[in-house]
PLY file of the C-alpha trace (Angstrom):
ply
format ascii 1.0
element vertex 423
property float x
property float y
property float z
element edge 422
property int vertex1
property int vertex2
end_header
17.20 5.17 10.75
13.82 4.58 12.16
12.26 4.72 8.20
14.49 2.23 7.04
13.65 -0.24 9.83
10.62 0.16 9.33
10.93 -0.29 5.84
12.92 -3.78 6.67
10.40 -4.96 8.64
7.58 -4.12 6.32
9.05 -5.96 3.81
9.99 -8.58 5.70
6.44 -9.07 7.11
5.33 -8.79 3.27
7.84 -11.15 1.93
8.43 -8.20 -0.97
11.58 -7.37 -2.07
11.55 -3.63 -2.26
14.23 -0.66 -1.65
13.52 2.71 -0.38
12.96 4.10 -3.98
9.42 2.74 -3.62
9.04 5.76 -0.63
11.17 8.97 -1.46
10.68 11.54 1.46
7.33 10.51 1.43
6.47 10.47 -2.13
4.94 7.64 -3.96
6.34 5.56 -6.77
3.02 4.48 -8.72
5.43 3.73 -11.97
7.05 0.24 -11.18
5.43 -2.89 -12.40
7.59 -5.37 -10.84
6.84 -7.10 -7.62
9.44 -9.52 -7.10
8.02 -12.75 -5.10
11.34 -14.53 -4.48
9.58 -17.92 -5.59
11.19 -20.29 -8.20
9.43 -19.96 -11.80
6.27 -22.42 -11.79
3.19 -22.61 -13.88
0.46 -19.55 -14.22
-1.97 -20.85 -11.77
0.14 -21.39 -8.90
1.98 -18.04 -9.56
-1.43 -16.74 -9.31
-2.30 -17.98 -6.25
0.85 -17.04 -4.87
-0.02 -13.54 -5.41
-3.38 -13.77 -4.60
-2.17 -15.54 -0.96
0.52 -12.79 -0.83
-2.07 -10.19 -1.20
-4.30 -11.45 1.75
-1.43 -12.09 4.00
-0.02 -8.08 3.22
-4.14 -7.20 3.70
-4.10 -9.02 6.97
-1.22 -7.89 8.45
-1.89 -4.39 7.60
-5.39 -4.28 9.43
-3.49 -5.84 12.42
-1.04 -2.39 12.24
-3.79 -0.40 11.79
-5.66 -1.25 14.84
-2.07 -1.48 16.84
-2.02 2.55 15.96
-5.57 3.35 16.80
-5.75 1.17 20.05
-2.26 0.93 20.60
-1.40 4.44 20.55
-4.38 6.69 19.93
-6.39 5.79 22.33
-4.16 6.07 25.10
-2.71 9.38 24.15
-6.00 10.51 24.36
-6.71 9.65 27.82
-3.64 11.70 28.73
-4.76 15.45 28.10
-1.80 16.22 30.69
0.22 14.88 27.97
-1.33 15.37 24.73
-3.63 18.32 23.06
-6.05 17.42 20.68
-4.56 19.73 18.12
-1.16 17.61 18.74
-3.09 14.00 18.16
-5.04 15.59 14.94
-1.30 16.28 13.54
0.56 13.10 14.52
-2.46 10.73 13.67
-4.29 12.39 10.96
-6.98 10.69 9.74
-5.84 7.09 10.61
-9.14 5.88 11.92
-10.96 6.65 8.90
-8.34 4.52 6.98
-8.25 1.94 9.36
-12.46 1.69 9.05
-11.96 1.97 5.02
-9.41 -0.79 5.14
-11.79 -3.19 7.37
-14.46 -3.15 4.68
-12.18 -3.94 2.06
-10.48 -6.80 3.60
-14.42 -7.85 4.64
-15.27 -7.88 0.61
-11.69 -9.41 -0.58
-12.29 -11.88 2.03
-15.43 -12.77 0.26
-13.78 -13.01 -2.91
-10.82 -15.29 -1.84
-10.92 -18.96 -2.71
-9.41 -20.67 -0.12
-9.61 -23.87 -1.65
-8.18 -22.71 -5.00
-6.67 -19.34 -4.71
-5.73 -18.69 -8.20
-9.84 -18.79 -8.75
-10.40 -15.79 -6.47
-11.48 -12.76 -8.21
-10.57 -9.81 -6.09
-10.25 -7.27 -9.31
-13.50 -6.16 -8.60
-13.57 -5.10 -4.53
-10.86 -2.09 -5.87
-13.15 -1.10 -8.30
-16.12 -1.20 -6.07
-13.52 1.00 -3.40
-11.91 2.85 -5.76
-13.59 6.53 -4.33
-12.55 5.25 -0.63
-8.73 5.16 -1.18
-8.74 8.79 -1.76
-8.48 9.43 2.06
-4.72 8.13 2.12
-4.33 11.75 0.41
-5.39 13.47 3.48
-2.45 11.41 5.39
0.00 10.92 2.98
-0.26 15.14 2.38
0.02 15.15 6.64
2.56 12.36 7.06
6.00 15.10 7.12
3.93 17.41 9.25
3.18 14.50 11.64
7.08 13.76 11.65
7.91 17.12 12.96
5.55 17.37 15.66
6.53 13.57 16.65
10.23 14.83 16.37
9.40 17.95 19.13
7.41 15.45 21.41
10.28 13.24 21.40
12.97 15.57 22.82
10.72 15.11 26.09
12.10 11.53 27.57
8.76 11.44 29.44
6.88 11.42 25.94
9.30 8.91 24.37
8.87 6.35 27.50
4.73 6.60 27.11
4.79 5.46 23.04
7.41 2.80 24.35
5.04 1.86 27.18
1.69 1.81 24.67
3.64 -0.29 22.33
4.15 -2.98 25.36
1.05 -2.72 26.40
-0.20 -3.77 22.62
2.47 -6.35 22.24
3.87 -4.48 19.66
6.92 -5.60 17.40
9.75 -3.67 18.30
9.74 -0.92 15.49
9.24 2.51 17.31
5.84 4.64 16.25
7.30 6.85 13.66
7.66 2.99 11.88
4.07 2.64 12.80
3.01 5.41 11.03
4.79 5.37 8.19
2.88 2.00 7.06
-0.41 3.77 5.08
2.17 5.67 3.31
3.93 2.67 1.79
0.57 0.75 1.42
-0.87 3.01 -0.97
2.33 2.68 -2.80
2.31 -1.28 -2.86
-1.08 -1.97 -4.33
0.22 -0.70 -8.33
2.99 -2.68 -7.29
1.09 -5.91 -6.62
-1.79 -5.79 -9.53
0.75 -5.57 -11.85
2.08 -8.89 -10.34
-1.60 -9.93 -10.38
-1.84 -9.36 -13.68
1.33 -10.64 -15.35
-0.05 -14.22 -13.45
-3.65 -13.35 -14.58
-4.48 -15.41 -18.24
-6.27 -13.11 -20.22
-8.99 -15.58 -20.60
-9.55 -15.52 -16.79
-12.91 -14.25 -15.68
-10.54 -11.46 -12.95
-8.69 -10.26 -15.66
-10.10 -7.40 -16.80
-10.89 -6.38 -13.59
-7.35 -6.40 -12.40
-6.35 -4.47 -15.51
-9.20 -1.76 -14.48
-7.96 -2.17 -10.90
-4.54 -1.59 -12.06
-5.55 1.98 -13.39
-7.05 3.25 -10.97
-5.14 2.40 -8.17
-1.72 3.91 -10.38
-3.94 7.19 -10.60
-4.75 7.40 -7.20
-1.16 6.92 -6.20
0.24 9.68 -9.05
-2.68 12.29 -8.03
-1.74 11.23 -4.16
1.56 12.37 -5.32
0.39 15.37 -7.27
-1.19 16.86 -3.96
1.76 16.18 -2.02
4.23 18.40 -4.28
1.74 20.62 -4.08
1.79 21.38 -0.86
5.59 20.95 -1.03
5.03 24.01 -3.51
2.80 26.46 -0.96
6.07 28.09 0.73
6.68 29.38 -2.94
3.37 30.83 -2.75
3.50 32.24 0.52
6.91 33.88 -0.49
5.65 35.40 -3.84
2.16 37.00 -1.88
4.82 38.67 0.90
6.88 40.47 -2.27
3.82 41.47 -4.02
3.30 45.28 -2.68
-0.20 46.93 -1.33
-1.83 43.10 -0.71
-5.12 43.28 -0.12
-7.48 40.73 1.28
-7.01 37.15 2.34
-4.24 35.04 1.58
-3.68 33.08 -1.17
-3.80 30.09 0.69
-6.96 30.65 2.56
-8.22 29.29 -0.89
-5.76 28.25 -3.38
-2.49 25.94 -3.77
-1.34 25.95 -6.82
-0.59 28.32 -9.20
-1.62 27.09 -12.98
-0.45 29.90 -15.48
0.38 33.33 -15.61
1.38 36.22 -17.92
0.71 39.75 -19.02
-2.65 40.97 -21.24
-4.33 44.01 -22.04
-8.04 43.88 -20.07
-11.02 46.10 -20.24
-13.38 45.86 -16.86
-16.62 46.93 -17.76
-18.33 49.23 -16.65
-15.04 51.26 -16.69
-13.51 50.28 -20.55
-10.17 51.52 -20.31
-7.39 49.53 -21.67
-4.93 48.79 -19.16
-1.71 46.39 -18.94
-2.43 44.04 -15.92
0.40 40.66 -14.83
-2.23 38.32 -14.51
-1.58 34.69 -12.22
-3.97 32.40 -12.17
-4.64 30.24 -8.78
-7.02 27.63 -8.19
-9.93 29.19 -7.55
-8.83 32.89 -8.25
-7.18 34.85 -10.84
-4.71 37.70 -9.34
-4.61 41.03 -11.11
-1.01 42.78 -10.61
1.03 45.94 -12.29
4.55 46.70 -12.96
6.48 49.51 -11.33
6.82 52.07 -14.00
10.70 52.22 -13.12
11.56 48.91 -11.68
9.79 46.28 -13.87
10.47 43.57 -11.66
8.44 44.96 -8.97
4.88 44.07 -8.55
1.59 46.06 -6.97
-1.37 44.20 -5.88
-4.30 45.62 -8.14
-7.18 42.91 -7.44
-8.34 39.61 -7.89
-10.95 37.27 -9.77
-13.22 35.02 -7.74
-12.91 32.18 -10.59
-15.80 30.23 -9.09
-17.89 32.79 -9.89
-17.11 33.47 -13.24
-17.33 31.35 -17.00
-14.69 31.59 -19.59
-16.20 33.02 -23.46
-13.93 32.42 -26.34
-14.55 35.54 -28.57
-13.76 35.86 -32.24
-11.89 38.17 -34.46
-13.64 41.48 -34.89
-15.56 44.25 -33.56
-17.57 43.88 -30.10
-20.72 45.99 -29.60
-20.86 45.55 -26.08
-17.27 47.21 -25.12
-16.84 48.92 -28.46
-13.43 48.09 -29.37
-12.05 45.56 -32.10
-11.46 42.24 -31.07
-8.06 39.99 -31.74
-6.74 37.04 -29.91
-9.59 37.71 -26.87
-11.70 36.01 -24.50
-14.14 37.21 -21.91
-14.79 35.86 -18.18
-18.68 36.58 -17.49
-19.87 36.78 -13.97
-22.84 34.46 -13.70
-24.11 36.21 -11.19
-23.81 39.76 -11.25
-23.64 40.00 -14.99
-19.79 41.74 -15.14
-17.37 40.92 -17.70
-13.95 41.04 -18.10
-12.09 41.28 -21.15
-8.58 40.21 -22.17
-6.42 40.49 -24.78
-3.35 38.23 -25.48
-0.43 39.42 -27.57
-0.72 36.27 -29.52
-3.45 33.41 -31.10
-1.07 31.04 -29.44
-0.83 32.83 -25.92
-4.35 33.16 -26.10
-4.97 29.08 -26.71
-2.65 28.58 -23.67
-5.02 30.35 -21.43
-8.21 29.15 -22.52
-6.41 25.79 -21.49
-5.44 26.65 -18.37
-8.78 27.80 -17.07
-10.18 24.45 -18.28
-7.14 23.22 -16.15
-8.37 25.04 -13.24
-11.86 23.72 -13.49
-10.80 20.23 -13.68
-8.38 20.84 -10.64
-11.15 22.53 -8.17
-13.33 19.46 -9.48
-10.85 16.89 -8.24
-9.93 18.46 -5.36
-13.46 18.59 -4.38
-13.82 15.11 -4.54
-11.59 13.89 -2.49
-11.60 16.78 -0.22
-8.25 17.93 -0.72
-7.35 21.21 1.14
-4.44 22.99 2.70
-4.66 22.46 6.76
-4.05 25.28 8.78
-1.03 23.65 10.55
0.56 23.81 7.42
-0.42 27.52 6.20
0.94 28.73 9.75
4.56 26.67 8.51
4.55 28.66 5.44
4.04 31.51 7.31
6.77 30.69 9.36
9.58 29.78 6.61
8.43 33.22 4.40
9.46 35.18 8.07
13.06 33.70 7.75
13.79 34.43 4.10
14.66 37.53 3.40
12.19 39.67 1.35
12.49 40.12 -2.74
10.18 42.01 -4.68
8.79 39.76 -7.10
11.25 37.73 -7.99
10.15 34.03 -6.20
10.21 31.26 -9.04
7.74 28.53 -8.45
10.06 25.20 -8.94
7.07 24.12 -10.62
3.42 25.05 -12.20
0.73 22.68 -13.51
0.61 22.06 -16.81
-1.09 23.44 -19.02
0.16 21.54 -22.21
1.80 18.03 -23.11
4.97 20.08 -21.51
5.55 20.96 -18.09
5.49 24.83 -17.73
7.74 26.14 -15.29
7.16 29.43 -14.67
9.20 32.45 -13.17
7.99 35.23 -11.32
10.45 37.22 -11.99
8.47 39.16 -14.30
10.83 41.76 -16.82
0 1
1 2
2 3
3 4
4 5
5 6
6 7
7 8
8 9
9 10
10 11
11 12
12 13
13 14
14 15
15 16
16 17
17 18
18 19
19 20
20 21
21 22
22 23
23 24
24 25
25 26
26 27
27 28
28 29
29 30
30 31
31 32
32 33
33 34
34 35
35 36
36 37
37 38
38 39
39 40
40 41
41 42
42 43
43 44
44 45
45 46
46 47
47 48
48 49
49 50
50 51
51 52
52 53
53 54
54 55
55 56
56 57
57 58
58 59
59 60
60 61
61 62
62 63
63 64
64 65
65 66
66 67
67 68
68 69
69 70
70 71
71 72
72 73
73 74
74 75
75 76
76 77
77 78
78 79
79 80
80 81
81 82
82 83
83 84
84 85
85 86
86 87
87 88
88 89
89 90
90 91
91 92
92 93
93 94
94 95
95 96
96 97
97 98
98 99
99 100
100 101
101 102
102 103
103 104
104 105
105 106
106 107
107 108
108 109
109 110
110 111
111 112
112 113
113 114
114 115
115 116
116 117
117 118
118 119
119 120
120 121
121 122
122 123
123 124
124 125
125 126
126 127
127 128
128 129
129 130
130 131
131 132
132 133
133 134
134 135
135 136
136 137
137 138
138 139
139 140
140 141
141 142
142 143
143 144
144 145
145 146
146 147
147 148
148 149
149 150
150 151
151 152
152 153
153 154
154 155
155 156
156 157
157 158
158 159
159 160
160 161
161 162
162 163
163 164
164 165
165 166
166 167
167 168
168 169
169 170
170 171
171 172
172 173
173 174
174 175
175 176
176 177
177 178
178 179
179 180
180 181
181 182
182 183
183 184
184 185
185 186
186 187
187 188
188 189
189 190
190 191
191 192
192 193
193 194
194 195
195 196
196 197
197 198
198 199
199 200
200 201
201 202
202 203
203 204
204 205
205 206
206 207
207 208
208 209
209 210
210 211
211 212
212 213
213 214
214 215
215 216
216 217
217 218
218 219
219 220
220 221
221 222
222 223
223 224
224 225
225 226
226 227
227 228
228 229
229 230
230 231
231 232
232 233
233 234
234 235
235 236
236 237
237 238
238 239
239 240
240 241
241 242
242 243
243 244
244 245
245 246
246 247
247 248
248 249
249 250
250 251
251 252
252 253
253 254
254 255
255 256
256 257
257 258
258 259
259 260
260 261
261 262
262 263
263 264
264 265
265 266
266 267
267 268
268 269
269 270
270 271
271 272
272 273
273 274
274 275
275 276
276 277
277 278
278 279
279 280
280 281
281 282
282 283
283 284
284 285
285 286
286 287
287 288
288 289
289 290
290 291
291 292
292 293
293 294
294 295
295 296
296 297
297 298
298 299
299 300
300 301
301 302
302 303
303 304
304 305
305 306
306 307
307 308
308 309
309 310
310 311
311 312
312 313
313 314
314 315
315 316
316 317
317 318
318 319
319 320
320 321
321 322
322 323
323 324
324 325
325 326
326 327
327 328
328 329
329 330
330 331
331 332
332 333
333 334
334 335
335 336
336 337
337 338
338 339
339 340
340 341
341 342
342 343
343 344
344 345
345 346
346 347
347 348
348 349
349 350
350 351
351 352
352 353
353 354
354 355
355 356
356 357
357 358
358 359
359 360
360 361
361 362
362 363
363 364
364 365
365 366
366 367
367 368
368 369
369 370
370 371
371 372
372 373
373 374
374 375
375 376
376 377
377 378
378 379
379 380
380 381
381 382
382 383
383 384
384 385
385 386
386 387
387 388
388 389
389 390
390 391
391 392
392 393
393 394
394 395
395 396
396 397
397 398
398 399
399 400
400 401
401 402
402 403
403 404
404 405
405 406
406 407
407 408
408 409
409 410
410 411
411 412
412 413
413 414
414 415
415 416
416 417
417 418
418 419
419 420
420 421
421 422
């Protein structure tokens, strides 16, 4: 009830005329291109501006929420330690005062850009391009915003804690939306700007001197909001991981989650380890930054043992071609190598087929490209959240290897989806 007041009033306050599909349990709809104005048809300049004034307004209002949160509610929860732990603010917060100090110097630069005397002048393409790398950190809270929920949900059951947010809000002169409304706002922001360039753009002639800009802007904002998306589902995805480590016997080591989140491809190859050159069948799943290494029970196939894993940041990928290989003296088909660029070990793998073989070589490029991006915006798995997997693979019963991942990245034009249920 709470998100779809807030939703109301959000679009009431932004004069768009949006329904809940735009926010679906917290996941972003970069896809639409209509933003529908409610204003009678008129010519392409005053449409314009009407966007352009819409956009400011929206920009405006949102800083005005923003700083509501921060002084409104942060900062007196955290003059109440009797009340609040900083773990506990970290969780319900996240990083909203980095987003609120990203947003200010945004809405400094469109400012700049805004015409006031002709608004359908203003060029404001170019202040998303120029903060195109600072949007990123709506992943960190969008990825944070259900786990904020719960721990918002527990506080509430105390009456004392729900009197204190209603007491803040007062005290900030507040609009009467409670702070789970509040904090639901940078999650449908993120989602609005695709929403509104596209409107921008329809308006924007392609002669104007902001339209290629907005078309740029357009892009980039609809990528951040799909990877935003992409990060989320991962995450969504991380009890499946936790499940599938628990029914894996003889685990050794850390957990998959201390470093990875997603798993990317897996199957079954013969591999050679040198120094050692023996041929042995190995179920191989490939992680974001690691490669595990398992084996079949000799009776019950669909029962995995834990036999080691590949630090894939340490390691490149070697094609190798048909034919005889000095190094490990055996005859090569359908194989690749991963060197250690350190230590000078190799690995080597043989697929069954030229085709399986292509397939992996693409999904360790896809792994590359994924520890890349994830660097770059700093995307990682908190611990509040590994301790909730934890938690959920305690209540499911246990099954030996047979947890199917509702979904893998992919590693081709189709979407793998991949069971662990290996046979």
């Amino acid at each position: 009830v709470q998100w779809l007041r807030a939703q109301l009033w959000v679009n009431q306050e932004d004069g768009v005329e949006e329904g809940p599909s735009d926010v679906q349990n917290g996941h972003l709809d970069p896809n639409s291109d209509c933003l529908c104005l409610g204003r009678p048809l008129q010519n392409r300049d005053q449409m314009r501006a009407n966007v352009i004034n819409e956009i400011m307004s929206t920009e405006r209002h949102y800083i005005k929420h923003l700083k509501d949160i921060c002084e409104g509610y942060l900062k007196q929860c955290r003059k109440r330690r009797d009340m609040f732990s900083d773990e506990q603010l970290k969780v319900i917060f996240g990083n909203i005062e980095d987003i609120y100090r990203f947003q200010m110097g945004f809405v400094r630069d469109l400012e700049k850009q805004y015409n006031n005397d002709d608004p359908h002048l203003s060029e404001i393409g170019p202040c998303f391009l120029e903060h195109q790398d600072g949007f990123w950190i709506y992943s960190e809270y969008c990825n944070n915003h259900l786990d904020a929920c719960m721990e918002l949900s527990k506080l509430m059951k105390d009456s004392r804690n729900h009197h204190f947010f209603e007491a803040c809000r007062l005290l900030q002169q507040m609009i009467d939306i409670a702070i789970d409304g509040f904090l639901l706002t940078p999650v449908q922001k993120i989602c609005k700007y695709p929403l509104q360039l596209a409107e921008l753009l329809k308006y924007t002639a392609q002669d104007h001197s902001d339209y290629r800009y907005v078309a740029a802007a357009l892009a980039v904002m609809r990528n951040v909001t799909q990877q935003i998306n992409e990060r989320k589902r991962r995450l969504e995805n991380i009890d499946k991981i936790a499940q599938w480590q628990a029914s894996v016997l003889d685990w050794e080591g850390e957990d998959i989650l201390d470093r990875s989140s997603e798993l990317i491809y897996t199957g079954e190859m013969a591999w050679i380890y040198q120094p050692y050159g023996r041929n042995q069948q190995r179920v191989f799943f490939l992680f974001d930054h690691q490669m595990v290494l398992c084996k079949k029970d000799l009776i019950r196939r669909d029962i995995l043992y834990y036999k080691g894993r590949i630090d894939m940041d340490k390691y490149e990928v070697v094609d190798i071609e048909d034919g005889r290989d000095d190094d490990f003296n055996v005859s090569m088909k359908n194989a690749f190598k991963l060197h250690n660029k350190e230590t000078e070990e190799v690995h080597l793998f043989f697929a069954k087929k030229l085709e399986e073989k292509i397939r992996w070589l693409r999904a360790f490029r896809e792994e590359r490209k994924m520890v890349q991006e994830d660097e770059k915006i700093g995307f990682e798995i908190s611990e509040n959240q590994k301790r909730q997997a934890a938690l959920t693979v305690r209540k499911v019963p246990k099954q030996k290897g047979k947890v199917a991942f509702n979904h893998c990245h992919p590693t081709s034009e189709n979407t793998l989806k991949i069971n662990l249920n290996m046979k």
